[in-house]
VOLUM-263453 format. One record per atom (N, C-alpha, C, CB): residue number from 1; residue in one letter; atom name; z, x negated, y negated. Coordinates in steps of 0.05 Angstrom, whole numbers, plus 32768, in hexadecimal, padded with zeros to 4 digits. Glycine has a CB too. Example, Ala and Ser with C-alpha at 12.3 -4.5 7.8 and 13.67 -1.06 7.14 Angstrom:
ATOM / 1 / A / N / 809C / 7EF8 / 8072
ATOM / 1 / A / CA / 809C / 7F0A / 805A
ATOM / 1 / A / C / 809C / 7EF8 / 8042
ATOM / 1 / A / CB / 80B5 / 7F1E / 8059
ATOM / 2 / S / N / 808E / 7EFF / 802D
ATOM / 2 / S / CA / 808F / 7EEF / 8015
ATOM / 2 / S / C / 809D / 7EFE / 7FFF
ATOM / 2 / S / CB / 8072 / 7EE6 / 800C
END
This chain:
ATOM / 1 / X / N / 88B0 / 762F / 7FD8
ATOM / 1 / X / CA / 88C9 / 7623 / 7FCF
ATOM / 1 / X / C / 88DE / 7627 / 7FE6
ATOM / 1 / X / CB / 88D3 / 7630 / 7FB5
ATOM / 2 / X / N / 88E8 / 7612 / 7FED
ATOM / 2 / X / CA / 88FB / 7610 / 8004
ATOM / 2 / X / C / 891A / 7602 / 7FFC
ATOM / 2 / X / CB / 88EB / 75FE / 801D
ATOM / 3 / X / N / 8928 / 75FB / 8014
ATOM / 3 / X / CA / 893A / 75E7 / 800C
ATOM / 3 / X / C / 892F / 75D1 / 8014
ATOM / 3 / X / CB / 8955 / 75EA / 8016
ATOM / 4 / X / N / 8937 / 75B4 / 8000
ATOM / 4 / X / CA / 892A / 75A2 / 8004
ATOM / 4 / X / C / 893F / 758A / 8005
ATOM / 4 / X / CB / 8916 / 75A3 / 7FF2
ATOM / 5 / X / N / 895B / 7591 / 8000
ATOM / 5 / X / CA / 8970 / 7582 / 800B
ATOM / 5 / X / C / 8989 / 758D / 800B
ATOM / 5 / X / CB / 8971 / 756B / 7FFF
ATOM / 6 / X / N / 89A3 / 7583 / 801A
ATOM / 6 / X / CA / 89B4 / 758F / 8012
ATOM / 6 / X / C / 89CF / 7577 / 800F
ATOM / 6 / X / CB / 89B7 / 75A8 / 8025
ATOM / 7 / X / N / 89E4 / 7582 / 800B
ATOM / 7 / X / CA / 89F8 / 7574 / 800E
ATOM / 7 / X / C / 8A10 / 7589 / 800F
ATOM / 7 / X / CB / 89F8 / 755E / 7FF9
ATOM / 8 / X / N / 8A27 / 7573 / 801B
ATOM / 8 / X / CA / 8A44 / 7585 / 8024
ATOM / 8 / X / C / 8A5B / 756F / 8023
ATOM / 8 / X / CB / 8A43 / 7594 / 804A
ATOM / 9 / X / N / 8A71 / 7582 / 8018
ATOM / 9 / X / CA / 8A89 / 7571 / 8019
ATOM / 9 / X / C / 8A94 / 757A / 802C
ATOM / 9 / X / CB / 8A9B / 756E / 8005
ATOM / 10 / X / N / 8AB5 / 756C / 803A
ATOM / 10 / X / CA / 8AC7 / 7578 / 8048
ATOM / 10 / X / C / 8ADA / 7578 / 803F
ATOM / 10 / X / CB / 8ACA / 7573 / 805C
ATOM / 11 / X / N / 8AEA / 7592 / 8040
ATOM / 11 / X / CA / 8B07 / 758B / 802B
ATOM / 11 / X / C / 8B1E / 7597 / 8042
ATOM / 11 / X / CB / 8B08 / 75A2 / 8002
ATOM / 12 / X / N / 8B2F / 7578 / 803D
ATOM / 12 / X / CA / 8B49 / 7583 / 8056
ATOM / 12 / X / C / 8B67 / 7585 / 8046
ATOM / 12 / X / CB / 8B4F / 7568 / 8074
ATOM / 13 / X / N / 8B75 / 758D / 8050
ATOM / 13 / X / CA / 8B85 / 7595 / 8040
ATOM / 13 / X / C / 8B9B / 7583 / 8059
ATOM / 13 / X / CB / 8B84 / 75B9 / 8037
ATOM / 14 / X / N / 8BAD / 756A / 8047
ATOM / 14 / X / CA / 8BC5 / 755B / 8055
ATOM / 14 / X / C / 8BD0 / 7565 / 8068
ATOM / 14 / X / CB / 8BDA / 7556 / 8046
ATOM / 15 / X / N / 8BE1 / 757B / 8051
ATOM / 15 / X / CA / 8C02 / 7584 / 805C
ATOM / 15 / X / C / 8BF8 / 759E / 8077
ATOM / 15 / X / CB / 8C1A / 7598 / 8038
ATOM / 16 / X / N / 8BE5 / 75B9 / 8067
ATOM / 16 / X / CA / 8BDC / 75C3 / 8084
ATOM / 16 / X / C / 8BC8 / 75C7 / 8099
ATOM / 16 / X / CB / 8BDE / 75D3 / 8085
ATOM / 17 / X / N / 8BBC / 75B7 / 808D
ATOM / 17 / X / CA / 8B9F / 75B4 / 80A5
ATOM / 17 / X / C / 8B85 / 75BF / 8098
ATOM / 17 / X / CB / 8BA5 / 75CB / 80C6
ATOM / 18 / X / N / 8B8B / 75D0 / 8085
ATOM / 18 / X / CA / 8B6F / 75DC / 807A
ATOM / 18 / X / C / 8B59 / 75D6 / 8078
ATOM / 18 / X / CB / 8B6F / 75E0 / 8068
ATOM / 19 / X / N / 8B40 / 75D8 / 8088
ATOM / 19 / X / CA / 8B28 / 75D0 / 807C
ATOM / 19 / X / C / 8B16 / 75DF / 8075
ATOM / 19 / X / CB / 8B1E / 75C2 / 8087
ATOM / 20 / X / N / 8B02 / 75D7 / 806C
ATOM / 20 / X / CA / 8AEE / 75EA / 805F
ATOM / 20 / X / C / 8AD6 / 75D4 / 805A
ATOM / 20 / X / CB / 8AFA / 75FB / 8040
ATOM / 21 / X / N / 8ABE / 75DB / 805D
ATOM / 21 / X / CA / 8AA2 / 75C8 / 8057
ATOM / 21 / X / C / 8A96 / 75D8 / 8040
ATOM / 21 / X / CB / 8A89 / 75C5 / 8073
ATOM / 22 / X / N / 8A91 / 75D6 / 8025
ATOM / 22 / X / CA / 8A81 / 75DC / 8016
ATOM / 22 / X / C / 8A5F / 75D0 / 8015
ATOM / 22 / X / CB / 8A90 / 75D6 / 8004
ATOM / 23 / X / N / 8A51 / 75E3 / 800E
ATOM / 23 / X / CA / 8A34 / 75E1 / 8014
ATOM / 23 / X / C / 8A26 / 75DF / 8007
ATOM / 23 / X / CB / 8A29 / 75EF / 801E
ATOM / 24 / X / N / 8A14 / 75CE / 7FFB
ATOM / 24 / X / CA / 8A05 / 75D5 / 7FD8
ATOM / 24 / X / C / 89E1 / 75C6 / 7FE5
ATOM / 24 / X / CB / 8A1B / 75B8 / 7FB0
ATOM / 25 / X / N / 89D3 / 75D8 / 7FE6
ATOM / 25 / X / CA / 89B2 / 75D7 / 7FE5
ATOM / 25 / X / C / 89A8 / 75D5 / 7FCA
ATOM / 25 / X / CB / 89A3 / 75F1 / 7FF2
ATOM / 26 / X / N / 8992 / 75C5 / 7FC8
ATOM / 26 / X / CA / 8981 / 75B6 / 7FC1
ATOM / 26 / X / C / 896E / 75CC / 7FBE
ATOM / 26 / X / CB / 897B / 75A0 / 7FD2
ATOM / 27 / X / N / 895D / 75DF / 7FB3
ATOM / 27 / X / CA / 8945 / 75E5 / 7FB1
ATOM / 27 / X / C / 892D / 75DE / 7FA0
ATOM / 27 / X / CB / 8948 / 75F7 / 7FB0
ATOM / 28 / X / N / 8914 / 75E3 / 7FAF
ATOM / 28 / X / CA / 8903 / 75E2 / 7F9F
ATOM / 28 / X / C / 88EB / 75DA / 7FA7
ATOM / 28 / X / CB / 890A / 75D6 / 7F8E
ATOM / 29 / X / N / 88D0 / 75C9 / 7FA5
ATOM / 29 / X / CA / 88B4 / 75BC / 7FB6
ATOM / 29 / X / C / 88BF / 75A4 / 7FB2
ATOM / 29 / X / CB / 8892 / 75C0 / 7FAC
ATOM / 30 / X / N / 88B4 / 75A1 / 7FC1
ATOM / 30 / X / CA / 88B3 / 7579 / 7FC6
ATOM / 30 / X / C / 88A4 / 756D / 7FAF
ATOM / 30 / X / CB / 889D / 756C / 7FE7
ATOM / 31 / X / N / 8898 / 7581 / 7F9B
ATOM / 31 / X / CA / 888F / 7566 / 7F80
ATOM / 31 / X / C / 88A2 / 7573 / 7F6B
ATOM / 31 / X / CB / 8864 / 7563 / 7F70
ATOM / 32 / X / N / 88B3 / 7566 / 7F76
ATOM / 32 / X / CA / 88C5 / 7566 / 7F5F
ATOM / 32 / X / C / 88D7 / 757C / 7F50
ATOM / 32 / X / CB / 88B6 / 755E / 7F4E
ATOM / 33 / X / N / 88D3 / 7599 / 7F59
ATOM / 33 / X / CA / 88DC / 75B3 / 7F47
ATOM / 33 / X / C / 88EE / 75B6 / 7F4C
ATOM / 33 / X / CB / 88D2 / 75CC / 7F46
ATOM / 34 / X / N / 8901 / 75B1 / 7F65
ATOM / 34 / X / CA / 8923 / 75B3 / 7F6E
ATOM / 34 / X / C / 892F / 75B4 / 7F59
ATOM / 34 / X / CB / 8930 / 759B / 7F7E
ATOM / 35 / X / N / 8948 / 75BF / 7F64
ATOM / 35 / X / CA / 895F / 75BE / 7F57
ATOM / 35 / X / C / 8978 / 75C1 / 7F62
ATOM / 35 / X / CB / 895E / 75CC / 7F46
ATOM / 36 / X / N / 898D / 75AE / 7F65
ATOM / 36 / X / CA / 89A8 / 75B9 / 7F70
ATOM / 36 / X / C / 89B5 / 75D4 / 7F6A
ATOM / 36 / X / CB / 89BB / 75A5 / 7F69
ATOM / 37 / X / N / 89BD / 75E6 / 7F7C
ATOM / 37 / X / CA / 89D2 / 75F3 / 7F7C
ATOM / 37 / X / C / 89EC / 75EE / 7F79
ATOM / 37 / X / CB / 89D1 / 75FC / 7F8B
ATOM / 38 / X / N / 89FB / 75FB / 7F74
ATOM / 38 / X / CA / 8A19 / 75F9 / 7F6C
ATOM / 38 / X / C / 8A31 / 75F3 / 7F90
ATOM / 38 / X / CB / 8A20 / 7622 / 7F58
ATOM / 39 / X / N / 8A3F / 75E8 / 7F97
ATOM / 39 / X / CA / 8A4F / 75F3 / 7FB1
ATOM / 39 / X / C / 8A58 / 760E / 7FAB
ATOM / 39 / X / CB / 8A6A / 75E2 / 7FB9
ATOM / 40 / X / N / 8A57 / 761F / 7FC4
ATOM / 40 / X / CA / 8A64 / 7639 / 7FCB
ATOM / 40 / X / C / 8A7F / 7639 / 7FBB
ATOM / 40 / X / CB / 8A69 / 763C / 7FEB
ATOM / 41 / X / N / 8A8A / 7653 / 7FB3
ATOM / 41 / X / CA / 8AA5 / 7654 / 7FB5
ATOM / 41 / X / C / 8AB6 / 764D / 7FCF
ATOM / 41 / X / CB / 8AA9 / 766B / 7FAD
ATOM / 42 / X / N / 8AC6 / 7647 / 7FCC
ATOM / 42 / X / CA / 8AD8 / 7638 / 7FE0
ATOM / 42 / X / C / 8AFB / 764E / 7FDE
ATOM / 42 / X / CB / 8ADC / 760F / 7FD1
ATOM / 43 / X / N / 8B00 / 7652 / 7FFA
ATOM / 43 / X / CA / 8B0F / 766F / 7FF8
ATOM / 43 / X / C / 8B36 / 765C / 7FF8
ATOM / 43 / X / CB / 8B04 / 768C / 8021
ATOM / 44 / X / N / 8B2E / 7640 / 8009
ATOM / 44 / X / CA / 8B46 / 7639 / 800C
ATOM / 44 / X / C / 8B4C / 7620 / 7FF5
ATOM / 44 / X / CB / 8B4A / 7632 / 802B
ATOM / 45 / X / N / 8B3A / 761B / 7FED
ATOM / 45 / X / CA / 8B44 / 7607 / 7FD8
ATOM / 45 / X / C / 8B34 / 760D / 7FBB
ATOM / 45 / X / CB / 8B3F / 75E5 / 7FE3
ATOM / 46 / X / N / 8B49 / 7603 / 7FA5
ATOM / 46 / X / CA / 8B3A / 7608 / 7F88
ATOM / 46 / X / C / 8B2F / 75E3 / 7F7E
ATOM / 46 / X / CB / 8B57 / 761B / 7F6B
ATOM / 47 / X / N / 8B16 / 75E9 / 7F80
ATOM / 47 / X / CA / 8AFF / 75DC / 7F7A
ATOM / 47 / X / C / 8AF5 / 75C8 / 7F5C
ATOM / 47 / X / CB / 8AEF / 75F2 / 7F7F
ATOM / 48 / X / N / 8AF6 / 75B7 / 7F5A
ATOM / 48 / X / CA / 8AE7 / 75B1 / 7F43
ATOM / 48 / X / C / 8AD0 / 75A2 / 7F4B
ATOM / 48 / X / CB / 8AF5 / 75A3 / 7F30
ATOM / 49 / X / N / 8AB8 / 759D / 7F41
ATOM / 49 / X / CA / 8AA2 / 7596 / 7F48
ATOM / 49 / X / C / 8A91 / 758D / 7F2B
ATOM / 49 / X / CB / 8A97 / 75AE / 7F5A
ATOM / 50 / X / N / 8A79 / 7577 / 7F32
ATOM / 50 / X / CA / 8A6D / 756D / 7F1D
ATOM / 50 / X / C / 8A4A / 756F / 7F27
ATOM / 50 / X / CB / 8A7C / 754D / 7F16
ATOM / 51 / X / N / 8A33 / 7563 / 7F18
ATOM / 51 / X / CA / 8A1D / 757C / 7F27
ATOM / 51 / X / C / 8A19 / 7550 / 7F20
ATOM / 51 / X / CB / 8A04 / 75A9 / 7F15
ATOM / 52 / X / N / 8A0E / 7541 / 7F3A
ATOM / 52 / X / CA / 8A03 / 7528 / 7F37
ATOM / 52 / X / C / 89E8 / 7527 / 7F3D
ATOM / 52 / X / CB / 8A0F / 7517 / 7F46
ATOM / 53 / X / N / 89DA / 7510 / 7F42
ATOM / 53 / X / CA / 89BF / 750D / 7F42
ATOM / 53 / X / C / 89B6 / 751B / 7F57
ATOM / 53 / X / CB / 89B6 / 74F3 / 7F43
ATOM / 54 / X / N / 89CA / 750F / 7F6D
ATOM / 54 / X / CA / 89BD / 7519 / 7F92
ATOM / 54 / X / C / 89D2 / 752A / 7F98
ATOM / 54 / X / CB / 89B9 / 74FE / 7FB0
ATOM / 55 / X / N / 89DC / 7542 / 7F7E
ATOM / 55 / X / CA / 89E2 / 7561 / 7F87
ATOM / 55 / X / C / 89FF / 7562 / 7F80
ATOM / 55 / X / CB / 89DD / 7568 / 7FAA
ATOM / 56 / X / N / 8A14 / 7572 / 7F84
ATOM / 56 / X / CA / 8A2C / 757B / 7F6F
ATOM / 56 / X / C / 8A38 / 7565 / 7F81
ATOM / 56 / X / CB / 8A3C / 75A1 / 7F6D
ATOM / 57 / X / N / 8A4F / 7560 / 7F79
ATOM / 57 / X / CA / 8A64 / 754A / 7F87
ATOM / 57 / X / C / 8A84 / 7552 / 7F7E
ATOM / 57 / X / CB / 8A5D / 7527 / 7F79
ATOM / 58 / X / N / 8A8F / 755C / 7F90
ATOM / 58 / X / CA / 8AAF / 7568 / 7F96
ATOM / 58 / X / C / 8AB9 / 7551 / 7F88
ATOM / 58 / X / CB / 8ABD / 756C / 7FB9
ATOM / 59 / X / N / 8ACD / 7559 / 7F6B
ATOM / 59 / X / CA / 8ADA / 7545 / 7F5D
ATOM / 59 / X / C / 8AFB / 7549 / 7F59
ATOM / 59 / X / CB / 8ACC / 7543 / 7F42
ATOM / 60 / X / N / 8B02 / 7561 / 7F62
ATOM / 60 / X / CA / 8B1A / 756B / 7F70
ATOM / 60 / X / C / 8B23 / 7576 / 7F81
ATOM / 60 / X / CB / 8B21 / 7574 / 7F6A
ATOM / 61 / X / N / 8B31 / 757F / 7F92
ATOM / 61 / X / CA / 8B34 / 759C / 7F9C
ATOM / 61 / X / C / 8B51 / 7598 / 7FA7
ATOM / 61 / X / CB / 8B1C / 75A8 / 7FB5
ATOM / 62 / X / N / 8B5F / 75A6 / 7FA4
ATOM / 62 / X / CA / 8B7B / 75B5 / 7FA9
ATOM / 62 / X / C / 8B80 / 75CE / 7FB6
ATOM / 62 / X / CB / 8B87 / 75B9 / 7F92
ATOM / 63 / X / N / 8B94 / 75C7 / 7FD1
ATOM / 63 / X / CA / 8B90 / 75DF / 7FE2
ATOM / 63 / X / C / 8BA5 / 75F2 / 7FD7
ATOM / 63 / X / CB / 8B94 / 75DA / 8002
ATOM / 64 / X / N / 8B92 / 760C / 7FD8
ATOM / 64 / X / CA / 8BA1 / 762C / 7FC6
ATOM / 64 / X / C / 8BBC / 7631 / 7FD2
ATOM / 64 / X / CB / 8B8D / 764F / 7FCD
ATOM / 65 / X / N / 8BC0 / 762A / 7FE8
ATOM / 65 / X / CA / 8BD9 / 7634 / 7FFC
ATOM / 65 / X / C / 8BEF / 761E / 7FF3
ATOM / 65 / X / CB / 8BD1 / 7632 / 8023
ATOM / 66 / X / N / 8BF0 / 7601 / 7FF2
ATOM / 66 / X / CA / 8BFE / 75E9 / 7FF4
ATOM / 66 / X / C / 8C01 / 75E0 / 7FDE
ATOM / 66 / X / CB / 8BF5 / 75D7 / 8003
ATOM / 67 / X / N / 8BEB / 75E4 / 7FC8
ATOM / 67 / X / CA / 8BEC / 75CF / 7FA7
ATOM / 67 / X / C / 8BE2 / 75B4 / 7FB4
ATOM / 67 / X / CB / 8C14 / 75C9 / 7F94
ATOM / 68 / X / N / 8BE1 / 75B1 / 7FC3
ATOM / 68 / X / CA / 8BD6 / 758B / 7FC7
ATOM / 68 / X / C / 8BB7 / 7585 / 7FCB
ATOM / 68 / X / CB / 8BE5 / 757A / 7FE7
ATOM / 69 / X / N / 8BB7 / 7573 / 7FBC
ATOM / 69 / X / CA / 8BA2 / 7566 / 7FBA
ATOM / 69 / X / C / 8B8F / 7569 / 7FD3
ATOM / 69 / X / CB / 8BAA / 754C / 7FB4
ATOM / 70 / X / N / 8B7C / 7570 / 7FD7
ATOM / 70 / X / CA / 8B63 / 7568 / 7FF3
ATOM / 70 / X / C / 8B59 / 755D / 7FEE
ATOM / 70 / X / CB / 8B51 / 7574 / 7FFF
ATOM / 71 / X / N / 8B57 / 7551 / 8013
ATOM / 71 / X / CA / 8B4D / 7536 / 8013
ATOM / 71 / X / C / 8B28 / 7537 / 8019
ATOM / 71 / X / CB / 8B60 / 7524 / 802D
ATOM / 72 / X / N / 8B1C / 752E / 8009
ATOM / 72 / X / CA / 8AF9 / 7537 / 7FFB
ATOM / 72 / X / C / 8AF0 / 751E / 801A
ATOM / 72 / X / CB / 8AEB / 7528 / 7FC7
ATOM / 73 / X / N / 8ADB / 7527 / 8029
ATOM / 73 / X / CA / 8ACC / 7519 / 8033
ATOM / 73 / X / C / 8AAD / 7521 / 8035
ATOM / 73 / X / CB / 8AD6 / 7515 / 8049
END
């Protein structure tokens, strides 16, 4: 059992520059037993997240320092 995919957001923050990449792997064999992991905690922004087909997908995030919205790529 390995990782067998992954995916990552980038979250920037407008007003001060903040960024941060969140990381979420995929484990499992190639017939089929995988399962997504959750993204890391994230130290500069508070997070909401949803778990999709091809792995979690960033559905908020707001930087802890500023209150504003980040911008998800």
């Amino acid at each position: 059992m390995g990782i067998i995919d992954e995916t990552s957001a980038r979250l920037t923050c407008a007003k001060c520059g903040a960024t941060e990449v969140l990381r979420a792997v995929q484990k499992g064999s190639s017939y089929g037993l995988g399962g997504w992991g959750d993204f890391g905690a994230s130290s500069k922004f508070e997070v909401q997240s949803k778990r999709g087909v091809d792995g979690p997908e960033v559905t908020s995030a707001v930087c802890r320092k500023c209150k504003v919205p980040a911008q998800i790529a």
